[in-house]
Biopython code that builds the backbone (N, CA, C, O; Angstrom):
import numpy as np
from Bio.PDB.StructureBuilder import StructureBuilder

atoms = [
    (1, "UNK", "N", (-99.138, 55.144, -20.145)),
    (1, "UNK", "CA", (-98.596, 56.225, -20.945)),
    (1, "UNK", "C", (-99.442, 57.482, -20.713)),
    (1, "UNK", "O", (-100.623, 57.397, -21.050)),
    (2, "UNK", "N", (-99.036, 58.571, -20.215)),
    (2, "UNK", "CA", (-99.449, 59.808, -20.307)),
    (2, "UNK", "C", (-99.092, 60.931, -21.528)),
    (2, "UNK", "O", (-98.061, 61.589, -21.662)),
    (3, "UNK", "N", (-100.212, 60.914, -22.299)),
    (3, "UNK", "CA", (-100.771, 61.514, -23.459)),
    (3, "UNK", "C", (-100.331, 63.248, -23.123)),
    (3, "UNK", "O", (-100.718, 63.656, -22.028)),
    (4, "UNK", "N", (-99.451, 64.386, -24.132)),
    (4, "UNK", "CA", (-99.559, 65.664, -23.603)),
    (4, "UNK", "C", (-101.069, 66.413, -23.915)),
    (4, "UNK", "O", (-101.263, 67.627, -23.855)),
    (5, "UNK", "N", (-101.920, 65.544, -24.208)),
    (5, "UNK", "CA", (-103.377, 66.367, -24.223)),
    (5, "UNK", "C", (-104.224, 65.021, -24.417)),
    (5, "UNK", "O", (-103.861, 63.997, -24.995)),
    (6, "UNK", "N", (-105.473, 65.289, -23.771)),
    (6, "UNK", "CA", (-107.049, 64.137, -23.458)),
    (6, "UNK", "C", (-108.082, 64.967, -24.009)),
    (6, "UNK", "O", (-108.111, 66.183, -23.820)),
    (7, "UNK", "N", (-109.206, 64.133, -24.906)),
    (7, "UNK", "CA", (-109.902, 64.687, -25.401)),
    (7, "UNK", "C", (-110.800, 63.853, -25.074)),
    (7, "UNK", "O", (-110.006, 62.976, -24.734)),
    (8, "UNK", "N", (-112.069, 63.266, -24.841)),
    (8, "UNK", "CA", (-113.372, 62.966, -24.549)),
    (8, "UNK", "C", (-114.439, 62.946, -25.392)),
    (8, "UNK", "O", (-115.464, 63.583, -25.145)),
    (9, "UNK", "N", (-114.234, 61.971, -26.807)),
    (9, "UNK", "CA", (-114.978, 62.568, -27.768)),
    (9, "UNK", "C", (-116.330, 60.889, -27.975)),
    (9, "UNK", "O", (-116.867, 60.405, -28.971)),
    (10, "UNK", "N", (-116.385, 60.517, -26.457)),
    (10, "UNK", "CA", (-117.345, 59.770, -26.290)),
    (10, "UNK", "C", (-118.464, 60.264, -26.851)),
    (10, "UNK", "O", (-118.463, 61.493, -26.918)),
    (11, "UNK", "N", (-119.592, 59.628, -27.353)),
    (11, "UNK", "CA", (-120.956, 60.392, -28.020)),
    (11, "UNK", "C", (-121.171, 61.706, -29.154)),
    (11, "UNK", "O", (-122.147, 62.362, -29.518)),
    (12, "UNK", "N", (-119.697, 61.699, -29.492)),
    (12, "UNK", "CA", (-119.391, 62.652, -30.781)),
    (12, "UNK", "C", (-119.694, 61.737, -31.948)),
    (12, "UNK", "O", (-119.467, 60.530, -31.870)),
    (13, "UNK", "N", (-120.148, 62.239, -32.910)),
    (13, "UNK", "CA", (-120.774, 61.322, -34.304)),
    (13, "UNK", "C", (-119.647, 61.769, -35.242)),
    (13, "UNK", "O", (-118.778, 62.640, -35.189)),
    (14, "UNK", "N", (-119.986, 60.881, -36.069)),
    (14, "UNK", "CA", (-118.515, 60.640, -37.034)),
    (14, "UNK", "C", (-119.370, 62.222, -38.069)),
    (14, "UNK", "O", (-120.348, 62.823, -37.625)),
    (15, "UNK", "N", (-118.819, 62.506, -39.159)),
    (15, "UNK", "CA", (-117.595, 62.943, -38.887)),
    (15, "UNK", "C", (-116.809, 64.181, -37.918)),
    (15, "UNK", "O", (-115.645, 64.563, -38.036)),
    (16, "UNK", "N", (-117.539, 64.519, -37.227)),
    (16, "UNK", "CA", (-117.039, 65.152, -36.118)),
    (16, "UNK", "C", (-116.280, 65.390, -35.148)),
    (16, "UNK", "O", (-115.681, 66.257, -34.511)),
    (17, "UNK", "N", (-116.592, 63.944, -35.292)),
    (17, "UNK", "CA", (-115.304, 63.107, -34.001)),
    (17, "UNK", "C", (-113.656, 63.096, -34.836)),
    (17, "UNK", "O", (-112.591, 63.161, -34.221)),
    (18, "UNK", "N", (-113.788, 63.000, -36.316)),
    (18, "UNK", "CA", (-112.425, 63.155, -36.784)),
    (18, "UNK", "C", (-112.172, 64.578, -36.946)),
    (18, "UNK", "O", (-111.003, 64.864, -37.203)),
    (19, "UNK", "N", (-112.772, 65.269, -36.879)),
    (19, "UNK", "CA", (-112.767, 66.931, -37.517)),
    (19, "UNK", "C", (-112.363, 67.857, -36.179)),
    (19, "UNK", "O", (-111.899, 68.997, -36.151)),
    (20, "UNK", "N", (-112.737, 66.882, -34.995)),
    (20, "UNK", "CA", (-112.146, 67.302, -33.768)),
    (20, "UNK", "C", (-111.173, 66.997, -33.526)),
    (20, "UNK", "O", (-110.507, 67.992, -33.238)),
    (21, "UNK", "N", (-110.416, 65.787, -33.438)),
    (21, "UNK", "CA", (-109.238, 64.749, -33.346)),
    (21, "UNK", "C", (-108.247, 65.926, -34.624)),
    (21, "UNK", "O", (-107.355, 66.629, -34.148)),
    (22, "UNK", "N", (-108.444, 65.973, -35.648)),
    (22, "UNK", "CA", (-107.663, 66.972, -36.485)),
    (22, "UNK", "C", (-107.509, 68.202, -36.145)),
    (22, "UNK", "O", (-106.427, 68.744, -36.371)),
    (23, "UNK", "N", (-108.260, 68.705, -35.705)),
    (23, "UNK", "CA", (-107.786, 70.513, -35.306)),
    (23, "UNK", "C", (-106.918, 70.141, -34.017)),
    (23, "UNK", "O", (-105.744, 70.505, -33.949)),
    (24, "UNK", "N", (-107.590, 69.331, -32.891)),
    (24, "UNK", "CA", (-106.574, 69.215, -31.875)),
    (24, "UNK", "C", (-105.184, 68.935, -32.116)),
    (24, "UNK", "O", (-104.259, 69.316, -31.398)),
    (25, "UNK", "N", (-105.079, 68.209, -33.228)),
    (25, "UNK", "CA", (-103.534, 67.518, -34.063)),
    (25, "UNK", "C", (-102.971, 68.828, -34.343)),
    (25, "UNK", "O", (-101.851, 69.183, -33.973)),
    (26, "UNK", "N", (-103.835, 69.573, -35.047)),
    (26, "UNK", "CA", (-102.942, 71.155, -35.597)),
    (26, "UNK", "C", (-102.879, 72.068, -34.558)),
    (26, "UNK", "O", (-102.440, 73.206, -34.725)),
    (27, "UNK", "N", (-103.307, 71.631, -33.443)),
    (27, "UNK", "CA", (-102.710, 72.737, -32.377)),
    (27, "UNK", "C", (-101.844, 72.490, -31.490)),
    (27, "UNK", "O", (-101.700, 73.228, -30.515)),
    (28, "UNK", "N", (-100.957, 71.150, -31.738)),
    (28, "UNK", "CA", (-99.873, 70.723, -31.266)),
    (28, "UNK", "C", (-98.873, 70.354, -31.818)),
    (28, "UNK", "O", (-99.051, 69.917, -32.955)),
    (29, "UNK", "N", (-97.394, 70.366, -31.267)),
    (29, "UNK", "CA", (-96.123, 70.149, -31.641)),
    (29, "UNK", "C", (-95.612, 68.360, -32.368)),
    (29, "UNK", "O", (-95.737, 67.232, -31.892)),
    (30, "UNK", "N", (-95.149, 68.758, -33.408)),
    (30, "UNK", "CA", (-94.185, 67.565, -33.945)),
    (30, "UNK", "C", (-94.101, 66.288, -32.836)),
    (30, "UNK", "O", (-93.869, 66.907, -31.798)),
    (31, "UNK", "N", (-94.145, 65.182, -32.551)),
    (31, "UNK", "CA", (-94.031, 64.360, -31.673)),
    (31, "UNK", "C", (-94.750, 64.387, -30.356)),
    (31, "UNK", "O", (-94.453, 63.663, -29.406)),
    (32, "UNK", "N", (-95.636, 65.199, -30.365)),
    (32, "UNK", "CA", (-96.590, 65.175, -28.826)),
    (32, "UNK", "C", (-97.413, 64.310, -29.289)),
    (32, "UNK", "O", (-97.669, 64.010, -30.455)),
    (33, "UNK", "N", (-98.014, 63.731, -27.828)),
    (33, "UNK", "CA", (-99.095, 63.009, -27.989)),
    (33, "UNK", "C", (-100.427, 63.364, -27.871)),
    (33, "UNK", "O", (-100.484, 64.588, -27.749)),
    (34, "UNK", "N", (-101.738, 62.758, -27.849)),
    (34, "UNK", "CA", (-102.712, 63.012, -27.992)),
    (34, "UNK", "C", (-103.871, 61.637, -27.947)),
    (34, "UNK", "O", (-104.321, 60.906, -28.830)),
    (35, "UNK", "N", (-104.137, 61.740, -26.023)),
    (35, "UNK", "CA", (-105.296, 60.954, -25.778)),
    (35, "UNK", "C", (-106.648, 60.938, -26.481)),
    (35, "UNK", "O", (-107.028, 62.090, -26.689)),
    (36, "UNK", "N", (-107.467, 60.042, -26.900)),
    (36, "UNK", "CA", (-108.937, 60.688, -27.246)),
    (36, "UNK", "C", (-109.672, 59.155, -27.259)),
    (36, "UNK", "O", (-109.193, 58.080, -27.620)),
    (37, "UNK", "N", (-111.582, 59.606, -26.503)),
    (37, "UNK", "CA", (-112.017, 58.567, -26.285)),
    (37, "UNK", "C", (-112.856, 58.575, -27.348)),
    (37, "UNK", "O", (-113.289, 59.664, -27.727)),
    (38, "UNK", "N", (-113.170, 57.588, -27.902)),
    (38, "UNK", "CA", (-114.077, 57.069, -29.237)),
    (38, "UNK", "C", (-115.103, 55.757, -29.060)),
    (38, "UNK", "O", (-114.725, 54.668, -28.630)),
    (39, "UNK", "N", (-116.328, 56.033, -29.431)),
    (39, "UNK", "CA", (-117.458, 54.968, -29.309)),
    (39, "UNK", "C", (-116.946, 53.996, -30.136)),
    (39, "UNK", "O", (-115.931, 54.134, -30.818)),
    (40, "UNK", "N", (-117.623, 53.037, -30.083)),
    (40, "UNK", "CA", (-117.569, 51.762, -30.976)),
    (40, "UNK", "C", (-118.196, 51.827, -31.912)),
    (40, "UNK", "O", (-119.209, 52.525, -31.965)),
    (41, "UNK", "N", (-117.758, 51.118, -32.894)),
    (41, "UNK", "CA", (-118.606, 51.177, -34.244)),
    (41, "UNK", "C", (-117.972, 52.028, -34.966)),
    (41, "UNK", "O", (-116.746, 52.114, -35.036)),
    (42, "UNK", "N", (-118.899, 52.813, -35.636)),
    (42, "UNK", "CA", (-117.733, 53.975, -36.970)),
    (42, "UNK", "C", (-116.706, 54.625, -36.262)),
    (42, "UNK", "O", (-115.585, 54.645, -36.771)),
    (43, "UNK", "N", (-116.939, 55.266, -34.955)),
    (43, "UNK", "CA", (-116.321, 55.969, -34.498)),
    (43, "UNK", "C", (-114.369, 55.487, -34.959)),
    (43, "UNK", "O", (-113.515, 55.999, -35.683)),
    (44, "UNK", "N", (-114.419, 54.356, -34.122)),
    (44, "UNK", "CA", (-113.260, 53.419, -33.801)),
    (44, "UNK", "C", (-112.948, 53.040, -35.375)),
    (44, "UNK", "O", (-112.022, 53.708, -35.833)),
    (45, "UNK", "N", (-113.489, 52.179, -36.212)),
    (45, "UNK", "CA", (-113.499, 52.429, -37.574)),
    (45, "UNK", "C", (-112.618, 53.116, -38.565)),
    (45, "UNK", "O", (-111.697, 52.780, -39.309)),
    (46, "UNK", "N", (-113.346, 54.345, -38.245)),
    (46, "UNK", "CA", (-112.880, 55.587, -38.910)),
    (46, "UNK", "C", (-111.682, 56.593, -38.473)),
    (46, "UNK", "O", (-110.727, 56.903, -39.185)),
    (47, "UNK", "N", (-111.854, 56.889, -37.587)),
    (47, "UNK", "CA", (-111.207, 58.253, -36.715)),
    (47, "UNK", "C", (-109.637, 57.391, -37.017)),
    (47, "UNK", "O", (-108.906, 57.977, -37.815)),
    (48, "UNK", "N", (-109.087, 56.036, -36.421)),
    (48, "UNK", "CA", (-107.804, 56.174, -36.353)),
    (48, "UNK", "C", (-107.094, 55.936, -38.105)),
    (48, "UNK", "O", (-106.052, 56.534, -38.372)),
    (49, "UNK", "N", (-107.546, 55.331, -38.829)),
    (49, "UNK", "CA", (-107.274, 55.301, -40.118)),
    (49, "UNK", "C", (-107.095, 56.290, -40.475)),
    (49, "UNK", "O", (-105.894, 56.459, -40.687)),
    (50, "UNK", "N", (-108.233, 57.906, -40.876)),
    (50, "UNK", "CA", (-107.880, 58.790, -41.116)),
    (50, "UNK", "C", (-106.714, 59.395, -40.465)),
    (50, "UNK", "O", (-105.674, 59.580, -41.097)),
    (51, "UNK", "N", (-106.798, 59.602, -39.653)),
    (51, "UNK", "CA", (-105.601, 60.319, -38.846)),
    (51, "UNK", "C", (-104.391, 59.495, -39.543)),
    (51, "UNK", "O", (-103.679, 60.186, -40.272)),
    (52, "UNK", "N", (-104.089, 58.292, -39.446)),
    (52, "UNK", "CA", (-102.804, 57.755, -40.223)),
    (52, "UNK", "C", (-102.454, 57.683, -41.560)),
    (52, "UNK", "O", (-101.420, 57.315, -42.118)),
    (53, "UNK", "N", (-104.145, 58.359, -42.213)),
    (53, "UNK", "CA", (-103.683, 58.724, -43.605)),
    (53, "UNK", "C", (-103.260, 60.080, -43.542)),
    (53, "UNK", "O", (-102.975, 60.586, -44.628)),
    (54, "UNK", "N", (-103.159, 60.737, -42.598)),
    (54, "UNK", "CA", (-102.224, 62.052, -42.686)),
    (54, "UNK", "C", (-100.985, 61.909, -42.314)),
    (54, "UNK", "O", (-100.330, 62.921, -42.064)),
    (55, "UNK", "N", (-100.565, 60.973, -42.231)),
    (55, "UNK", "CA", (-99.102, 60.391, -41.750)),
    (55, "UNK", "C", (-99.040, 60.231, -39.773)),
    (55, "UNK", "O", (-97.901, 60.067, -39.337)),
    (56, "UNK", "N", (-99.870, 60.267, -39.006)),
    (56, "UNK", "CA", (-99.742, 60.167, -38.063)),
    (56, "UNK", "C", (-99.766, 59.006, -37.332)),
    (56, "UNK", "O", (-100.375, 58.105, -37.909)),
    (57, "UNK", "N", (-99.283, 58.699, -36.193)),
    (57, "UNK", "CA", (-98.712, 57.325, -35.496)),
    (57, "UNK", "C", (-99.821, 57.273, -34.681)),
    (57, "UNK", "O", (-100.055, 58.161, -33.861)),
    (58, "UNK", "N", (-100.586, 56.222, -34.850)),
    (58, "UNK", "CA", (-101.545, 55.283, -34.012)),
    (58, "UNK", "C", (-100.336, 54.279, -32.817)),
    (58, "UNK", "O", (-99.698, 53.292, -33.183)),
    (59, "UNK", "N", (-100.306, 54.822, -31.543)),
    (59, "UNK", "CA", (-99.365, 54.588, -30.807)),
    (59, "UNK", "C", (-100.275, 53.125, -29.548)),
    (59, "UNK", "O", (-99.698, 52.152, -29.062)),
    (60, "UNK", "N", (-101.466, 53.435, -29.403)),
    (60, "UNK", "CA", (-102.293, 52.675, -28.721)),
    (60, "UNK", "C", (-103.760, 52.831, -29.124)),
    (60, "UNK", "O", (-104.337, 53.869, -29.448)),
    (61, "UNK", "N", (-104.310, 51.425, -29.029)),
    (61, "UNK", "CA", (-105.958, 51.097, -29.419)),
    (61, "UNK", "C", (-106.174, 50.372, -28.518)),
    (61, "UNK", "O", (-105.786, 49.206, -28.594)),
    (62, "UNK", "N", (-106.882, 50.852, -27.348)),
    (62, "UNK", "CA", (-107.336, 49.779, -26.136)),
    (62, "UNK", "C", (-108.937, 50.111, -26.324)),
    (62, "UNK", "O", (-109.374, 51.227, -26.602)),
    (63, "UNK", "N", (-109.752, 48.886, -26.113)),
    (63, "UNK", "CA", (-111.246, 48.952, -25.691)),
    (63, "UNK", "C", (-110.795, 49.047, -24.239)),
    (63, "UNK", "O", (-109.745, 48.629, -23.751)),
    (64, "UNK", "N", (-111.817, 49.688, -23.645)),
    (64, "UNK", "CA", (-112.688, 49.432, -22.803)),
    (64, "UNK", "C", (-114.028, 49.858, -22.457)),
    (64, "UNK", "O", (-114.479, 51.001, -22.382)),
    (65, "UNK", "N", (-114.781, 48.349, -22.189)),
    (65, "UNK", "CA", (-116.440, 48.880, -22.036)),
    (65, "UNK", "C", (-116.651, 49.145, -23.995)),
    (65, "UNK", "O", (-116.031, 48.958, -25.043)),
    (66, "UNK", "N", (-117.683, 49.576, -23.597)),
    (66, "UNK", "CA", (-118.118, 50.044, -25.128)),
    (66, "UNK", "C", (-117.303, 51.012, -25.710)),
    (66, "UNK", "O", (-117.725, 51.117, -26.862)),
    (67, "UNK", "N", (-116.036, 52.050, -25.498)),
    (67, "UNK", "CA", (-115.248, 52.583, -25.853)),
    (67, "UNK", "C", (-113.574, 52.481, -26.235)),
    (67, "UNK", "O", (-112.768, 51.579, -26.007)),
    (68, "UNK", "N", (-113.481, 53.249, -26.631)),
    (68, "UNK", "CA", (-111.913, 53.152, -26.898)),
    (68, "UNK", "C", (-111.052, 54.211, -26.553)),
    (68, "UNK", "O", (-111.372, 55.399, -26.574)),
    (69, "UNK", "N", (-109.197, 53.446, -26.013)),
    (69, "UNK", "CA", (-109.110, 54.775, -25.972)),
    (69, "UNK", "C", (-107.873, 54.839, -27.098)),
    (69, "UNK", "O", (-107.460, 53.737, -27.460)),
    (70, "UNK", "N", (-107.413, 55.700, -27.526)),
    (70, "UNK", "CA", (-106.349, 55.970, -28.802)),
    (70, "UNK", "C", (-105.716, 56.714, -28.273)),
    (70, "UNK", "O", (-106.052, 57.784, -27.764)),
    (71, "UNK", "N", (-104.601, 56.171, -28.341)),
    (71, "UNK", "CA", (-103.489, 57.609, -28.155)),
    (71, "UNK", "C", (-102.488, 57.772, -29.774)),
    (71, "UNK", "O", (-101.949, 56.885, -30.435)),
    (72, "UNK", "N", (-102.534, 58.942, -29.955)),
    (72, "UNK", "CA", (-101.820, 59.444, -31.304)),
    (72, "UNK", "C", (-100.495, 60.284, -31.447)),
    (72, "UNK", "O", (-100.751, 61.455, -31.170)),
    (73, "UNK", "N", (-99.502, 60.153, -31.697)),
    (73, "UNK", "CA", (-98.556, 60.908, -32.018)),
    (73, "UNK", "C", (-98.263, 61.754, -33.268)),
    (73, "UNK", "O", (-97.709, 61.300, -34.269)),
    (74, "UNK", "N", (-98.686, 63.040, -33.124)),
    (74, "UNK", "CA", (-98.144, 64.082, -34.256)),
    (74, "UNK", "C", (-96.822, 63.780, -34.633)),
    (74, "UNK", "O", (-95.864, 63.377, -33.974)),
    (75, "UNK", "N", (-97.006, 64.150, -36.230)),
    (75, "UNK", "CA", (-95.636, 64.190, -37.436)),
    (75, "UNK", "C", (-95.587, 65.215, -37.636)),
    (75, "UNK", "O", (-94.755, 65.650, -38.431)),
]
sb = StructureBuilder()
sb.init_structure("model")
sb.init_model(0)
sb.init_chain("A")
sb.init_seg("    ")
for serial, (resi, resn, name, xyz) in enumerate(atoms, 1):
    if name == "N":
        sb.init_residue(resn, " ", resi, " ")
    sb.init_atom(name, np.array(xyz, "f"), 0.0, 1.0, " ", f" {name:<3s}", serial, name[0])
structure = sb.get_structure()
């Protein structure tokens, strides 16, 4: 699946890593998507829950290696 935007938020600390993942969300359209890589541990944790408590679609959660990758669909 090709994501309409990739973000790289490997070695970003929480909450940062969601505070980034959210502005990128508000600078895109109703139903686009949105790649982003996340450490393990809180990162992974945290980041996709919030985002789906704003109503948004957790579309993919793959590890790989010590990371993850998420892809998200704006509402």
């Amino acid at each position: 699946m090709k994501a309409d935007r990739f973000e790289d938020l490997s070695g970003v600390r929480c909450p940062l890593n969601y505070a980034k993942t959210k502005m990128l969300l508000s600078n895109m359209e109703s139903g686009q998507t949105l790649e982003i890589i996340l450490d393990d541990g809180p990162p992974i944790r945290n980041v996709p829950g919030s985002v789906q408590q704003e109503g948004h679609v957790i579309l993919c959660q793959e590890k790989q290696g010590d990371q993850w990758n998420v892809v998200i669909k704006k509402v």
